[in-house]
N, CA, C and O atoms as CSV, one atom per row, in Angstrom:
chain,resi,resn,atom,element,x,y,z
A,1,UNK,N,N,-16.004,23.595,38.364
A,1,UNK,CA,C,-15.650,24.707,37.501
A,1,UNK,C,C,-16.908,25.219,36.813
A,1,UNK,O,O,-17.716,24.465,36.270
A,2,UNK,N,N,-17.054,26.825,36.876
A,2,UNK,CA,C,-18.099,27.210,36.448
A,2,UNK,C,C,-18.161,27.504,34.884
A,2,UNK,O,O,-17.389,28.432,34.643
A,3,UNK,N,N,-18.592,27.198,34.111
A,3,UNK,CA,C,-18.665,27.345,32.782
A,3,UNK,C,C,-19.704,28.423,31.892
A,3,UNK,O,O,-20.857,28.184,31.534
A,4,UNK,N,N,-18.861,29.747,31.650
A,4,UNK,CA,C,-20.264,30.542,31.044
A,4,UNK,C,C,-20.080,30.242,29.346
A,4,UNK,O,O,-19.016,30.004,28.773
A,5,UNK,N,N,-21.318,30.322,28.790
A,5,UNK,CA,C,-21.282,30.126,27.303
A,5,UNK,C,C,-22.643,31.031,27.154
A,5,UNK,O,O,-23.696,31.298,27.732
A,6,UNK,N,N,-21.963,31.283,26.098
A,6,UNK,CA,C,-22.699,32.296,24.577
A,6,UNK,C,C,-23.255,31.407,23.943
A,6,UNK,O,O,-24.413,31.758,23.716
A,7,UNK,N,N,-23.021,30.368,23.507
A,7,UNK,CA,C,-23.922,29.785,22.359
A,7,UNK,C,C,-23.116,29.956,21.143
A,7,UNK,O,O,-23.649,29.467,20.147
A,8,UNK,N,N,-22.059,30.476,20.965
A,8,UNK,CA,C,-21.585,31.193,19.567
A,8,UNK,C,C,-20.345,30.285,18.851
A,8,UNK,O,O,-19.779,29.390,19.479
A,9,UNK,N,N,-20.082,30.549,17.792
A,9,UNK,CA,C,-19.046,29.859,17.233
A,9,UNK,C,C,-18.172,31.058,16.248
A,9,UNK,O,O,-18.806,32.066,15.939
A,10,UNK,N,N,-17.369,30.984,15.984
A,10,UNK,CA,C,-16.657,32.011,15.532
A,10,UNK,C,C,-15.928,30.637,14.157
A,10,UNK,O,O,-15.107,29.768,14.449
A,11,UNK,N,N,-16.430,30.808,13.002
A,11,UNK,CA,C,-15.669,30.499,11.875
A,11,UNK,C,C,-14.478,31.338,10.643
A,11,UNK,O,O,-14.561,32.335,9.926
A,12,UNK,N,N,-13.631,30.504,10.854
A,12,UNK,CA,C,-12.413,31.490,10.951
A,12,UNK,C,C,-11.759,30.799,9.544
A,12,UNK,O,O,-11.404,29.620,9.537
A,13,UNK,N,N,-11.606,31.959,7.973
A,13,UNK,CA,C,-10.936,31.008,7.219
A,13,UNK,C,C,-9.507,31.936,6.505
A,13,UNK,O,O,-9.614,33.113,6.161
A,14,UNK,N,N,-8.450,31.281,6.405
A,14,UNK,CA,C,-7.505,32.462,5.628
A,14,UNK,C,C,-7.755,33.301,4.817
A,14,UNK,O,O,-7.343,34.450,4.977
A,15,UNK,N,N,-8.627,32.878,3.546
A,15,UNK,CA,C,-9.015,33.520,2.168
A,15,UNK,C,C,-10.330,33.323,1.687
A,15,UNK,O,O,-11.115,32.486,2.131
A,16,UNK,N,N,-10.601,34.308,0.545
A,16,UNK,CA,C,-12.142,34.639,0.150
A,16,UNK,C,C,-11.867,32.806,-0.658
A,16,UNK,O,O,-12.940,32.202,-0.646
A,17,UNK,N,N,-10.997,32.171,-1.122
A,17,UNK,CA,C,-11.156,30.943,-1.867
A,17,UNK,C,C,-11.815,30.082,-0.931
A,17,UNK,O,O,-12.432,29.129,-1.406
A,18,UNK,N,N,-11.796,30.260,0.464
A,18,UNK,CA,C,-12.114,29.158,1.325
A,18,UNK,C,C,-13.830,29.189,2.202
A,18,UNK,O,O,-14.432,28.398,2.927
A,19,UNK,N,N,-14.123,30.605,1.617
A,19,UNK,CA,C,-15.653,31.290,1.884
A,19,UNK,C,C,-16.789,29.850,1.506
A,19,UNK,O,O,-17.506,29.454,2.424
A,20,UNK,N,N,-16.870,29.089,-0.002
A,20,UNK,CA,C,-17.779,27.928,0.026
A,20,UNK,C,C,-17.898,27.275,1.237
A,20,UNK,O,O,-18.978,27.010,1.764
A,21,UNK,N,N,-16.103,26.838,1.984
A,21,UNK,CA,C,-16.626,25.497,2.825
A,21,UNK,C,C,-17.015,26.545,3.870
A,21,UNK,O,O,-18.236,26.395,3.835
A,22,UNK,N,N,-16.856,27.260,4.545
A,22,UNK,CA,C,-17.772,28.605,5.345
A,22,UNK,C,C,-19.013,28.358,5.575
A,22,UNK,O,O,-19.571,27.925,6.583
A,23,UNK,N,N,-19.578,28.800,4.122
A,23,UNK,CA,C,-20.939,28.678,4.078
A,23,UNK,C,C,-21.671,27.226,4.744
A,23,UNK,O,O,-22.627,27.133,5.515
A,24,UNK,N,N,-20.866,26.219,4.156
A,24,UNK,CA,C,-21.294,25.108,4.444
A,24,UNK,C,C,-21.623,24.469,6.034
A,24,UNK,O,O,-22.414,23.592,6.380
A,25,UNK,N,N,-20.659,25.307,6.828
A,25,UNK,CA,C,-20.249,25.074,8.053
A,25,UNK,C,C,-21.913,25.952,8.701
A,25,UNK,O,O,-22.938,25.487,9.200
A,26,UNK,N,N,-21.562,27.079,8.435
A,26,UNK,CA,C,-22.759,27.745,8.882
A,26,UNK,C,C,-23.794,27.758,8.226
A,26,UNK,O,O,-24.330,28.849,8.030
A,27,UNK,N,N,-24.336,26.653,7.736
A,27,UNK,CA,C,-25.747,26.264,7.376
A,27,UNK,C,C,-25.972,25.467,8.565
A,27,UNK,O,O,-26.643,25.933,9.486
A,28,UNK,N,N,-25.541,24.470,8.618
A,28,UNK,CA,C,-25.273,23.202,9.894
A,28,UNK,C,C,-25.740,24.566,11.038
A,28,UNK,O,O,-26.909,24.808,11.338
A,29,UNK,N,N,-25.176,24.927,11.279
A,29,UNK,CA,C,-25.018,26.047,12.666
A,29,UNK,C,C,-26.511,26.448,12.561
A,29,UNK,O,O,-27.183,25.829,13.386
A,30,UNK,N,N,-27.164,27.222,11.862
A,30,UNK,CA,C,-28.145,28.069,11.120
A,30,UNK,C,C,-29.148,27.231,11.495
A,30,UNK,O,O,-30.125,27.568,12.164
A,31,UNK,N,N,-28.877,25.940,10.995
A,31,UNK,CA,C,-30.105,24.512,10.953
A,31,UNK,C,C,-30.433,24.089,12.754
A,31,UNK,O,O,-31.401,23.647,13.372
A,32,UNK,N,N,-29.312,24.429,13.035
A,32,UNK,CA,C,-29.255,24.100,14.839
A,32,UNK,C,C,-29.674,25.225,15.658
A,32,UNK,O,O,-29.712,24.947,16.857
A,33,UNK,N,N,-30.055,26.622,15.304
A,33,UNK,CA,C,-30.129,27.919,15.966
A,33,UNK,C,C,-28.833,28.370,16.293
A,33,UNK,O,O,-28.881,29.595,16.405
A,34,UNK,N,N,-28.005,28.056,16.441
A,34,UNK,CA,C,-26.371,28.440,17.372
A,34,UNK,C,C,-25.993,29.706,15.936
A,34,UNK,O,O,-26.094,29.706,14.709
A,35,UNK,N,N,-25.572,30.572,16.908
A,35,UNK,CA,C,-25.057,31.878,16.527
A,35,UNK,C,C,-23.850,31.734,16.278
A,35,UNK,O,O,-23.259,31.175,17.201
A,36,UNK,N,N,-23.045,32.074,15.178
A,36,UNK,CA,C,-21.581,32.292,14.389
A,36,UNK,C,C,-20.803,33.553,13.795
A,36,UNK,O,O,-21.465,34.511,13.394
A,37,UNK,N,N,-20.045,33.563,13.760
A,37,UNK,CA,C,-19.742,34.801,12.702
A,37,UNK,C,C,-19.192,34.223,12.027
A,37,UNK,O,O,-19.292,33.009,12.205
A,38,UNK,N,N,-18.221,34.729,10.775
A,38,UNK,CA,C,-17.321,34.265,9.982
A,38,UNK,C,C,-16.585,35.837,9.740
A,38,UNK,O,O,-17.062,36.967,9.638
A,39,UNK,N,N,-15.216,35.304,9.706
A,39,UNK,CA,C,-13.862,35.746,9.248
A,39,UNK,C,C,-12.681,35.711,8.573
A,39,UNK,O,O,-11.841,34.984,9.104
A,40,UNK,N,N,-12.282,36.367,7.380
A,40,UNK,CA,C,-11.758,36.116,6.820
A,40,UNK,C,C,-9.733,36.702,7.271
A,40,UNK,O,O,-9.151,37.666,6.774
A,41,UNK,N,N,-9.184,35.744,8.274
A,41,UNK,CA,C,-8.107,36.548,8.560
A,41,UNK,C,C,-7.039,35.268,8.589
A,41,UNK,O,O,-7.140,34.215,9.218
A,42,UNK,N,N,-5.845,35.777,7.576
A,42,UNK,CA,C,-4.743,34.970,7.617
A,42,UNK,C,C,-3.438,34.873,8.663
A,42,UNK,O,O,-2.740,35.778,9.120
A,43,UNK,N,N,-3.396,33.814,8.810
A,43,UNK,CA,C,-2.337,33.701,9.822
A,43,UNK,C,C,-0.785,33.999,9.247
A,43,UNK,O,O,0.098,34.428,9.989
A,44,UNK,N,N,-0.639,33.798,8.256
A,44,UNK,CA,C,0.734,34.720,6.987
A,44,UNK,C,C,0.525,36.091,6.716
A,44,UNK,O,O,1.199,37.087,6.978
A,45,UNK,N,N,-0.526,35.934,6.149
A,45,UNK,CA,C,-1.269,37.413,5.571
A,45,UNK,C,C,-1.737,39.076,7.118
A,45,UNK,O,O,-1.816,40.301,7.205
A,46,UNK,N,N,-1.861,38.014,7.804
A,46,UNK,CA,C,-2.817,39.174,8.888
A,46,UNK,C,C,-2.601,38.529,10.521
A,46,UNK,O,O,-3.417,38.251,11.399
A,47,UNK,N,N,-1.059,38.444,10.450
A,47,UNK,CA,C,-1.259,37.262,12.020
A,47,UNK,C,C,-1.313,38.452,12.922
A,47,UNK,O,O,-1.470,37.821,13.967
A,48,UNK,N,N,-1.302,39.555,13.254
A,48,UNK,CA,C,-1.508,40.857,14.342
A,48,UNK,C,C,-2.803,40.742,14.337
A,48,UNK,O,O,-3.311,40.881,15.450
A,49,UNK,N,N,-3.530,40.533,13.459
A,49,UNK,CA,C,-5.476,41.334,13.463
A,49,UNK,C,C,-5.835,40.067,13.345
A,49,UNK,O,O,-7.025,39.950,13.054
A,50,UNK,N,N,-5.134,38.866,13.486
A,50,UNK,CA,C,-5.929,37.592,13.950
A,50,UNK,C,C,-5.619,37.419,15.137
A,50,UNK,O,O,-6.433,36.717,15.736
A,51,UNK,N,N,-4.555,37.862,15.883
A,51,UNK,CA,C,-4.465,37.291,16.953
A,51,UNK,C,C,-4.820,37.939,17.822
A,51,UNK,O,O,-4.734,37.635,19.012
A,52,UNK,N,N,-5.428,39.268,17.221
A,52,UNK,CA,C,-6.174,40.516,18.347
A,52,UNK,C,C,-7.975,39.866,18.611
A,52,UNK,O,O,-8.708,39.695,19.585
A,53,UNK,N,N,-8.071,39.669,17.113
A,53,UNK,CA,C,-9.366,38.411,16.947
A,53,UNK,C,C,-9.789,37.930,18.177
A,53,UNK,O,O,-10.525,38.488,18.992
A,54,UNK,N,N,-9.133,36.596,18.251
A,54,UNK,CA,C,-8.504,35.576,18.962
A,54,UNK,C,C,-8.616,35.918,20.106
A,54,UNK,O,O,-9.296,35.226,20.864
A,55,UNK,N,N,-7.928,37.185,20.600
A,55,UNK,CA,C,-7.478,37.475,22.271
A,55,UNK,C,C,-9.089,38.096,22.388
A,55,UNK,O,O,-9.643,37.815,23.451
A,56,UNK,N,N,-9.760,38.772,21.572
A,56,UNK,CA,C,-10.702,40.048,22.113
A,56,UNK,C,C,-12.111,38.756,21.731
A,56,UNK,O,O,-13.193,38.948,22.285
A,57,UNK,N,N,-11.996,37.870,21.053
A,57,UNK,CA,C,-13.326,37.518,20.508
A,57,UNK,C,C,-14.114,36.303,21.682
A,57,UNK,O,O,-13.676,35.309,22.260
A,58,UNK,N,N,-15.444,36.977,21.653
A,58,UNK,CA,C,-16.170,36.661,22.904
A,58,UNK,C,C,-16.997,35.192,21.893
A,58,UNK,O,O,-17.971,34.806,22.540
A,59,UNK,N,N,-16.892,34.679,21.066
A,59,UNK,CA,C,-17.083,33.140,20.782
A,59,UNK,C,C,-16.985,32.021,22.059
A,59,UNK,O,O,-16.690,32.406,23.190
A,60,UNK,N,N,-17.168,31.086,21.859
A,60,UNK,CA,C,-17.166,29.820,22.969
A,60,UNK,C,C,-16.268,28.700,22.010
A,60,UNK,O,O,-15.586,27.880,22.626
A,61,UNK,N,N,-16.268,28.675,20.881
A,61,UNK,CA,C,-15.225,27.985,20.150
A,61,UNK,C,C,-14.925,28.379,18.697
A,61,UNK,O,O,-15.649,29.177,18.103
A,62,UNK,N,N,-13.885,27.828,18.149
A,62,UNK,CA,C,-13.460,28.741,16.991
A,62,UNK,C,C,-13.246,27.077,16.077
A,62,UNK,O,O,-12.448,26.169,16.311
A,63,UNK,N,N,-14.247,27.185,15.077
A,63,UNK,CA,C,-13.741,26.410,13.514
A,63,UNK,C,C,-12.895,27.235,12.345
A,63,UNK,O,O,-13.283,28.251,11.770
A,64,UNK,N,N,-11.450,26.432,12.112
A,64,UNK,CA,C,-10.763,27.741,11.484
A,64,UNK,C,C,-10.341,26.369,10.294
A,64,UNK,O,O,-10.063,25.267,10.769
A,65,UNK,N,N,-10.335,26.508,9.287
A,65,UNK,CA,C,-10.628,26.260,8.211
A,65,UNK,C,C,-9.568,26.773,6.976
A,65,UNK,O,O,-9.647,27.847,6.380
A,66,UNK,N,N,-8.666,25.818,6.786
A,66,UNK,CA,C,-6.927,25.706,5.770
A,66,UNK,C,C,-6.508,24.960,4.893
A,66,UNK,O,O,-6.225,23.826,5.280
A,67,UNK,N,N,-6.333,25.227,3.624
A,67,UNK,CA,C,-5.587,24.013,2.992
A,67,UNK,C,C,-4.031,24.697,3.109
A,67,UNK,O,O,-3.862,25.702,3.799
A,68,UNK,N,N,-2.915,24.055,2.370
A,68,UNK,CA,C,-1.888,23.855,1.923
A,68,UNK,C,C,-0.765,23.572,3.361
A,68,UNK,O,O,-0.524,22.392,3.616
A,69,UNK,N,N,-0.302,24.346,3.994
A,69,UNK,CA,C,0.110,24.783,5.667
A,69,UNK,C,C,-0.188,24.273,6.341
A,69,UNK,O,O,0.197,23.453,7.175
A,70,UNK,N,N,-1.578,25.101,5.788
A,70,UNK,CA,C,-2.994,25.349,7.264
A,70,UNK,C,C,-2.266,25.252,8.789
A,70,UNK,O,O,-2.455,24.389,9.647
A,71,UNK,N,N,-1.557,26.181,8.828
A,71,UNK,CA,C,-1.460,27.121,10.067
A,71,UNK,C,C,-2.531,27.322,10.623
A,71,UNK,O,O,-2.674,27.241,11.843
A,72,UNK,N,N,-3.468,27.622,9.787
A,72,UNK,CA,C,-4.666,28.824,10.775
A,72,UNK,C,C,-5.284,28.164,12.221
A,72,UNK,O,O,-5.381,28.818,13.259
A,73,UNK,N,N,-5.691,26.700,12.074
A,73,UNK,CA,C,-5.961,26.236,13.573
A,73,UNK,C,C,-4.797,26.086,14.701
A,73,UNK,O,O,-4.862,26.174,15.927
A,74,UNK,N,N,-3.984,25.891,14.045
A,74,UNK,CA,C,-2.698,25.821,14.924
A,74,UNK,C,C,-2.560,27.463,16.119
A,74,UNK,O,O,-2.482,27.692,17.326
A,75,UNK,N,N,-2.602,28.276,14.769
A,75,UNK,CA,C,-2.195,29.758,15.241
A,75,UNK,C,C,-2.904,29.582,15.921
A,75,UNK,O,O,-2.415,29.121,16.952
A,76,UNK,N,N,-4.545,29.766,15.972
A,76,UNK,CA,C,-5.786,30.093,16.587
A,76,UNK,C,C,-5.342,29.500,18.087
A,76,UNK,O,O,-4.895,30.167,19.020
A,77,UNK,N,N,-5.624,27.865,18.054
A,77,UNK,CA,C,-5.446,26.816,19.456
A,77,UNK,C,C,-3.991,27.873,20.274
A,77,UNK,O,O,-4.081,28.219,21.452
A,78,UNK,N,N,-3.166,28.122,19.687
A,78,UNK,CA,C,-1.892,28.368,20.634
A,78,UNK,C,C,-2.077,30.310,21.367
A,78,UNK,O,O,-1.264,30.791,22.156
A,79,UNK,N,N,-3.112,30.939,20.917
A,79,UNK,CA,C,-3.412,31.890,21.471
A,79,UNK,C,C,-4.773,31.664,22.282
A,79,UNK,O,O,-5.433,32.691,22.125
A,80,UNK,N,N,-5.180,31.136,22.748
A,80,UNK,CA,C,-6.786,31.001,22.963
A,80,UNK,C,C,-6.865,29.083,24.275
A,80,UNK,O,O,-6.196,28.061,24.127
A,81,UNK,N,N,-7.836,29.364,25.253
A,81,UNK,CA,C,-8.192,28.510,26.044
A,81,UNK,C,C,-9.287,27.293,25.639
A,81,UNK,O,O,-9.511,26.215,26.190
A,82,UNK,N,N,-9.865,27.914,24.462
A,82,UNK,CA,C,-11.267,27.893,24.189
A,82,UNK,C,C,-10.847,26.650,23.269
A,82,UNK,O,O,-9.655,26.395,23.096
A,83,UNK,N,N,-12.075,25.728,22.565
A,83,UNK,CA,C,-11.607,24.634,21.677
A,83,UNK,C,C,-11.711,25.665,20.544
A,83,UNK,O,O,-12.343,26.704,20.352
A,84,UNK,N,N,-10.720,24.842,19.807
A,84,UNK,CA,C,-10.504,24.826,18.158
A,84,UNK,C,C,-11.082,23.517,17.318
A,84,UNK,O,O,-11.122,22.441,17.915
A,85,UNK,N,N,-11.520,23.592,15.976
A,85,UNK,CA,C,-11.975,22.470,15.123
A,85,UNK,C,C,-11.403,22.885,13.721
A,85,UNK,O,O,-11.853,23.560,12.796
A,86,UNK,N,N,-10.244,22.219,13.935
A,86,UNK,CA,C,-9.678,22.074,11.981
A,86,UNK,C,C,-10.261,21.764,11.134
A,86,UNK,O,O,-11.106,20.899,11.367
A,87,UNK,N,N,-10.185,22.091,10.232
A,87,UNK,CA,C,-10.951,21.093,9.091
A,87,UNK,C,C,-9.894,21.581,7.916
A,87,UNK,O,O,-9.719,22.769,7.641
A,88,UNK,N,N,-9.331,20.668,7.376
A,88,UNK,CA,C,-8.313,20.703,6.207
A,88,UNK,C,C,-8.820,20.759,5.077
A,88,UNK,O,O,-9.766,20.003,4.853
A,89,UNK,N,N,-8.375,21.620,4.078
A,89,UNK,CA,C,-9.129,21.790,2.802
A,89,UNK,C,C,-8.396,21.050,1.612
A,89,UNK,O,O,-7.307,20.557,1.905
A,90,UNK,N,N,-8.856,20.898,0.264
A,90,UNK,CA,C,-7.519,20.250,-0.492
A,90,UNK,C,C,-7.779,21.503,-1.448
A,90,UNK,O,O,-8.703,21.846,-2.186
A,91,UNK,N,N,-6.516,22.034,-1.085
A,91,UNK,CA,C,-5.811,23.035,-2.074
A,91,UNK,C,C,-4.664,22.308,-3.326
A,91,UNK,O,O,-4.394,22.691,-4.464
A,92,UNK,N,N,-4.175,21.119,-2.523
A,92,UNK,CA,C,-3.133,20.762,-3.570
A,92,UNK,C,C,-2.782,19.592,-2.600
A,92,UNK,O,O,-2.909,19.711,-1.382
A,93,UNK,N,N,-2.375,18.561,-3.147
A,93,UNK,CA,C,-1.688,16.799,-2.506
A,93,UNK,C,C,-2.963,16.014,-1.788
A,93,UNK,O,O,-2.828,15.141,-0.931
A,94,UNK,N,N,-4.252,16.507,-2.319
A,94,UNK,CA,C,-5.439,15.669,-2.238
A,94,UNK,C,C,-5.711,16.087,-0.652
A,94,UNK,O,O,-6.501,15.361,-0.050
A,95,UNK,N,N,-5.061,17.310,0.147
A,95,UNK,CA,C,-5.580,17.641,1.206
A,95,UNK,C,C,-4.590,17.248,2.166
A,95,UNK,O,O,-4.386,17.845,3.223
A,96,UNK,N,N,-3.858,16.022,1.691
A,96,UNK,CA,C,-2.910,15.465,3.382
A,96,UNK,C,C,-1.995,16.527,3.838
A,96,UNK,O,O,-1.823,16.686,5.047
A,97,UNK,N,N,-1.383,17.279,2.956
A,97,UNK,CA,C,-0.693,18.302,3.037
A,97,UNK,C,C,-1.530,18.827,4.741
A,97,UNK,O,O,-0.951,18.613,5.806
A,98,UNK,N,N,-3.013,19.553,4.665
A,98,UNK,CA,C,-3.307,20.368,5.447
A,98,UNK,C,C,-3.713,19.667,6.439
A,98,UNK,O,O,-3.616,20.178,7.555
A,99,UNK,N,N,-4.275,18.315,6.310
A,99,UNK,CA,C,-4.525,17.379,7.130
A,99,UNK,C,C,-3.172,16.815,7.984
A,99,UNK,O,O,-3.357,16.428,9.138
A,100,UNK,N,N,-2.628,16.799,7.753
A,100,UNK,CA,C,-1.270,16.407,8.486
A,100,UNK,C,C,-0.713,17.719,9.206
A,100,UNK,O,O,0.151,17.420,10.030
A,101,UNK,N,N,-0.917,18.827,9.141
A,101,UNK,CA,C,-0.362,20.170,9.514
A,101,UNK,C,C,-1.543,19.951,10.553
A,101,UNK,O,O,-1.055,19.905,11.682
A,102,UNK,N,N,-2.512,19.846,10.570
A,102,UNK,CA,C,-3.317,20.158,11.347
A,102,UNK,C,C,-3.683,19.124,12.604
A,102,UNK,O,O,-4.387,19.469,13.553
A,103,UNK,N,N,-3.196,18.037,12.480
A,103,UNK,CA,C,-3.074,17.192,13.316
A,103,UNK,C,C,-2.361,17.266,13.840
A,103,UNK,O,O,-2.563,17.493,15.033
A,104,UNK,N,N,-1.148,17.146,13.405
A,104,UNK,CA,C,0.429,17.115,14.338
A,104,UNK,C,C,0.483,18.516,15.183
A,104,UNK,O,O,1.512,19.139,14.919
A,105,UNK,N,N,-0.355,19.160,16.119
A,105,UNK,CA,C,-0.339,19.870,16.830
A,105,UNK,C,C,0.706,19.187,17.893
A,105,UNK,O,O,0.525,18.035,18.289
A,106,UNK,N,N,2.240,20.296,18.490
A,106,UNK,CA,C,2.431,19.987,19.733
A,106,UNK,C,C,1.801,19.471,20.990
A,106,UNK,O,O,0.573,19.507,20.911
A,107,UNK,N,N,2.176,19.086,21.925
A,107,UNK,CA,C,1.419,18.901,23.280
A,107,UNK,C,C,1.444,20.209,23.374
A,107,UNK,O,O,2.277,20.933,22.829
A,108,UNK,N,N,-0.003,20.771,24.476
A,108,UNK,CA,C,-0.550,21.201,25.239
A,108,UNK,C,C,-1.215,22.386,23.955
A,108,UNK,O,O,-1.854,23.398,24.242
A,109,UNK,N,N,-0.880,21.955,22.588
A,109,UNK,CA,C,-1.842,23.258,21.523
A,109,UNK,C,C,-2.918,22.206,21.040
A,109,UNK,O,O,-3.058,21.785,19.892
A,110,UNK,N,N,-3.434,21.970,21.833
A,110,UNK,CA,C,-4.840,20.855,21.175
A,110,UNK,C,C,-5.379,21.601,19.903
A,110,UNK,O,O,-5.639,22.790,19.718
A,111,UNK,N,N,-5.463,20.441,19.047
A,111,UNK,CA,C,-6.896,21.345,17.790
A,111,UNK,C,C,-7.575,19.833,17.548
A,111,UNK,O,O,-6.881,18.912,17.116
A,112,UNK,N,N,-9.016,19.659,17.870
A,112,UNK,CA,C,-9.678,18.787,16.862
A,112,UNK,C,C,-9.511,18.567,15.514
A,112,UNK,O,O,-9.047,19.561,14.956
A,113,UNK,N,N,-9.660,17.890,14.984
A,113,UNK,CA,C,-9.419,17.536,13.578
A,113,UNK,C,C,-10.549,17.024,12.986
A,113,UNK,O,O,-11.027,16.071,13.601
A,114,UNK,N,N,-11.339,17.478,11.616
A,114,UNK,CA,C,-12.120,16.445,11.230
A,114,UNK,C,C,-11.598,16.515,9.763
A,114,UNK,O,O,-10.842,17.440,9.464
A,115,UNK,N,N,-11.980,15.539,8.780
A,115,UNK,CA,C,-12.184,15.008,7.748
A,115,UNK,C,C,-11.781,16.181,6.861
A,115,UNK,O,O,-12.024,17.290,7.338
A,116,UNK,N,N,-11.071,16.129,5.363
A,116,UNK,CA,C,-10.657,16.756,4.632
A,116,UNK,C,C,-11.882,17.586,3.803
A,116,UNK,O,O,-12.896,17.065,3.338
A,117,UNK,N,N,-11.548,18.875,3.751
A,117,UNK,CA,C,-13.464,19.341,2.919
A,117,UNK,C,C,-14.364,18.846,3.406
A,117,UNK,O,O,-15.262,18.358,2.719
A,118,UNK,N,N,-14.383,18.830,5.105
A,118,UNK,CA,C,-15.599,18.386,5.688
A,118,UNK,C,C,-16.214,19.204,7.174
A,118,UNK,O,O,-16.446,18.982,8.363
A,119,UNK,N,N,-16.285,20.509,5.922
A,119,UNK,CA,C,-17.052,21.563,7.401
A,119,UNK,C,C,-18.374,21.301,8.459
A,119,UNK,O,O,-18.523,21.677,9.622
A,120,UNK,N,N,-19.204,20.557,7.635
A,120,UNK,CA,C,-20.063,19.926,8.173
A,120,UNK,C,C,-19.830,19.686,9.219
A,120,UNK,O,O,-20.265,20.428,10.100
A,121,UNK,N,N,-18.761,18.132,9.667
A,121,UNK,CA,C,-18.493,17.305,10.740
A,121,UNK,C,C,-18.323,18.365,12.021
A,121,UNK,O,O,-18.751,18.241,13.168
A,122,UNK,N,N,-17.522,19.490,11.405
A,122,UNK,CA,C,-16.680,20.344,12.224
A,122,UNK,C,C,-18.071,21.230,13.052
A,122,UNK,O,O,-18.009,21.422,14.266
A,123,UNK,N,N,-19.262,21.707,12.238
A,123,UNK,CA,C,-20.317,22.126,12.665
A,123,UNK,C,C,-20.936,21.366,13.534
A,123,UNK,O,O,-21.599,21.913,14.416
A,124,UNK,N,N,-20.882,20.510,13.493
A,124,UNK,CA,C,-21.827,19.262,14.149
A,124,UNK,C,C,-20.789,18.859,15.560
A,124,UNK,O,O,-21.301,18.691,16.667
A,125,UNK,N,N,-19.886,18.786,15.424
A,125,UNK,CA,C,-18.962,18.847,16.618
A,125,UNK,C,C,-19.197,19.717,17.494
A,125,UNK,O,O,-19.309,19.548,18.709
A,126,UNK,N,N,-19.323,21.219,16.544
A,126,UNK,CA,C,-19.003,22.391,17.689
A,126,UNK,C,C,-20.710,22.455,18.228
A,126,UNK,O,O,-21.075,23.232,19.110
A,127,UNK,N,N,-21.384,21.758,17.714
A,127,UNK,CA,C,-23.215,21.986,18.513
A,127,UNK,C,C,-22.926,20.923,19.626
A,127,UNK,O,O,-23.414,21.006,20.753
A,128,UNK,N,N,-22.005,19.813,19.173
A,128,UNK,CA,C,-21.499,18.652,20.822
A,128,UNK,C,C,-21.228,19.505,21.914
A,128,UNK,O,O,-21.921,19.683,22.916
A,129,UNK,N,N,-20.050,20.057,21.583
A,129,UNK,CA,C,-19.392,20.916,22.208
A,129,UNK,C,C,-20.564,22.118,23.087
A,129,UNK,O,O,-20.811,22.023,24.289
A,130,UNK,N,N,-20.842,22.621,22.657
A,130,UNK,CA,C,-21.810,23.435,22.881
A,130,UNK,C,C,-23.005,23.216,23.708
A,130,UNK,O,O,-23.584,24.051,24.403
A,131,UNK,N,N,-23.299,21.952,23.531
A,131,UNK,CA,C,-24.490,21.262,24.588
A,131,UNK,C,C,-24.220,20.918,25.802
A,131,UNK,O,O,-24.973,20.774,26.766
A,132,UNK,N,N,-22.666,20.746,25.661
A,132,UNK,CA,C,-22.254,20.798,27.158
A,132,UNK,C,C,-22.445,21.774,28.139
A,132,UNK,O,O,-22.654,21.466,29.313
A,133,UNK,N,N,-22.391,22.863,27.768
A,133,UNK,CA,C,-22.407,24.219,28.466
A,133,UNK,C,C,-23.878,24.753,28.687
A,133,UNK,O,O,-24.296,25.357,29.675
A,134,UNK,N,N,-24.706,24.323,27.313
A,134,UNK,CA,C,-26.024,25.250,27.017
A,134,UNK,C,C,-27.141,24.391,27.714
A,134,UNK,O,O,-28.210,24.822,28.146
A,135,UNK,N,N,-26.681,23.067,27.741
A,135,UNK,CA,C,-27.480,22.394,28.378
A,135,UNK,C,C,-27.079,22.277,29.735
A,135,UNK,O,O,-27.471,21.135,29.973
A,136,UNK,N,N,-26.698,22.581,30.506
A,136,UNK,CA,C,-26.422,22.348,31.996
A,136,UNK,C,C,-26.888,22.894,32.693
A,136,UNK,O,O,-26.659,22.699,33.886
């Protein structure tokens, strides 16, 4: 199987409250050279113009980034081929709330999971991810 890659990551968060761990994610990225965008689109708030996102966006993987629900990786993984990387925020119940939403993905809607308020890991994953393709 032939594999084309961009190099890119597409960071994806519901709300301007969730912009810090963002930043954080794409420093990691920044520090590695790998190209990102960031977006601010809710899966309650804006699920049509996320999921047009999603269908049209030429990324190689998507970090999407939720507390309370946190739908947003779920939504993302179940429209899209490409990997997803959760990362659960603590908005409220010390985070398990979004951490548990974000794990318990059905079969066949994969989403990675890392650590609660831990965009970092999720950055550092998606440069794993990424070396597979960029390096070959």
């Amino acid at each position: 199987m032939h594999v084309h890659c961009r190099g890119k990551v597409s960071i994806v968060v519901g709300s301007q409250r969730d912009l810090p761990f963002a930043e954080r994610a794409a420093k990691v990225l920044e520090e590695h050279g790998i190209k990102y965008e960031t977006v601010i689109l809710s899966s309650h708030r804006n699920p049509k113009e996320l999921e047009r996102y999603v269908e049209t966006n030429d990324s190689d993987l998507f970090i999407a980034m939720a507390g309370l629900a946190a739908h947003l990786p779920g939504f993302i993984a179940s429209r899209t081929q490409k990997p997803v990387i959760g990362v659960p925020l603590n908005i409220a119940l010390g985070g398990l709330d979004a951490l548990l939403s974000i794990v318990q993905m059905p079969k066949g809607v994969p989403v990675a999971t890392v650590g609660i308020d831990n965009p970092e890991n999720a950055a550092y994953l998606a440069i794993r991810i990424l070396r597979l393709c960029l390096e070959s």
